[in-house]
C-alpha positions as CSV (number, residue, x, y, z in Angstrom):
1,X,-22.5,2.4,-22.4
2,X,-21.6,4.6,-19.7
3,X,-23.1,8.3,-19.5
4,X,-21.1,10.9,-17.5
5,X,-21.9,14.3,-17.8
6,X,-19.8,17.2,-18.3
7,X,-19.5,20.8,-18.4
8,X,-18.0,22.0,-21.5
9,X,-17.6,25.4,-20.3
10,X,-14.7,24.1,-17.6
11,X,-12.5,23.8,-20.3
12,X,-13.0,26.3,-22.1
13,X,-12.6,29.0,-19.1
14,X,-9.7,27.3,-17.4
15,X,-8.0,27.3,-21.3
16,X,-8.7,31.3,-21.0
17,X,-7.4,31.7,-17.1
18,X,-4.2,29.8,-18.4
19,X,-3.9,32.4,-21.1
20,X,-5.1,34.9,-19.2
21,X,-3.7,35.4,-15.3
22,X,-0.4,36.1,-16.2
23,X,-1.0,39.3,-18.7
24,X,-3.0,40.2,-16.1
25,X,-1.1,40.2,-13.0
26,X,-2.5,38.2,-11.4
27,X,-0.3,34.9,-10.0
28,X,-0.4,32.0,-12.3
29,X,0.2,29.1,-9.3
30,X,-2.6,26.3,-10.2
31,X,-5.0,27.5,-6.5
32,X,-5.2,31.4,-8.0
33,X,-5.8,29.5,-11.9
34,X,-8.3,27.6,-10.2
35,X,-10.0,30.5,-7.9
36,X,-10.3,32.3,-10.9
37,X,-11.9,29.9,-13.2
38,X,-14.9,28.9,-10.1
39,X,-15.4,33.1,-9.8
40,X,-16.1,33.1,-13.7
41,X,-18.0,29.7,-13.8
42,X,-20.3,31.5,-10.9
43,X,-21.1,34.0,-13.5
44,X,-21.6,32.3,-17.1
45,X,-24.3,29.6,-18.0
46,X,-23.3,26.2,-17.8
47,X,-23.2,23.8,-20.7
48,X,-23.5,19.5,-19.7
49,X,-23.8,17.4,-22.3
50,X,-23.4,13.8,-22.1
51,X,-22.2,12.5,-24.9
52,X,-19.0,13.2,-27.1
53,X,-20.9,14.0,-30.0
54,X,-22.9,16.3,-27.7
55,X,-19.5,18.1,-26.2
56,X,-18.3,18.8,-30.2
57,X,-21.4,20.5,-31.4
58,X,-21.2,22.2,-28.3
59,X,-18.1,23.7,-28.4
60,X,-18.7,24.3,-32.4
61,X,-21.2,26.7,-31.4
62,X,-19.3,28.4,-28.9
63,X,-15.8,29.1,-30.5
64,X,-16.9,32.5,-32.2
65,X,-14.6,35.5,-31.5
66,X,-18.1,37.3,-29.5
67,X,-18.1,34.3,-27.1
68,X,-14.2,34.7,-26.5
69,X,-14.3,38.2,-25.7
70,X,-16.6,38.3,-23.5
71,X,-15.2,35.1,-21.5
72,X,-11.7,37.3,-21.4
73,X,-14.1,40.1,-20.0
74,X,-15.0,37.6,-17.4
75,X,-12.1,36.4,-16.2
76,X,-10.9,40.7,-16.2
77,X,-13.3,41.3,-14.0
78,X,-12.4,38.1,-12.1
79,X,-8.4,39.2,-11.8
80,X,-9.6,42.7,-10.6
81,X,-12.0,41.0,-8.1
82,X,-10.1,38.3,-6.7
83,X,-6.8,38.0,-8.3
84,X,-4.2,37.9,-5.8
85,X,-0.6,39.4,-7.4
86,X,2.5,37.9,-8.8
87,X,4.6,36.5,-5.7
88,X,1.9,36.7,-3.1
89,X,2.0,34.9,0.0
């Protein structure tokens, strides 16, 4: 069996930043998506896991409505501080 680890929390902030850059006027084009989600995965904890059953428990425990809120405030704070606007060049 093969182990690869991965950080769950990649997911889970680029899923916000999709949500999230437009409302917030900041350009959606994958490189600003992708600026955003590095600022914010600068700032938060990392979680590897190396297994699949690892990765689901994982998440489980970090899909409350507390956890999401304060990732949206991340990547907020991320738009203000690096989000580049709609149409830039």
């Amino acid at each position: 069996m093969e182990y690869k680890l991965v950080n769950i929390m990649e997911d889970k902030v680029l899923t916000t930043v999709n949500k999230a850059a437009g409302q917030l006027g900041c350009c959606t084009c994958n490189k600003c998506k992708v600026d955003l989600a590095a600022y914010v995965l600068n700032r938060i904890p990392p979680k590897y896991v190396d297994t699949e059953k690892g990765a689901l428990y994982t998440r489980a425990n970090h899909m409350s409505s507390d956890f999401d809120t304060k990732l949206l405030m991340e990547v907020t704070q991320a738009a203000a501080t690096i989000g580049k606007p709609v149409g830039h060049n």
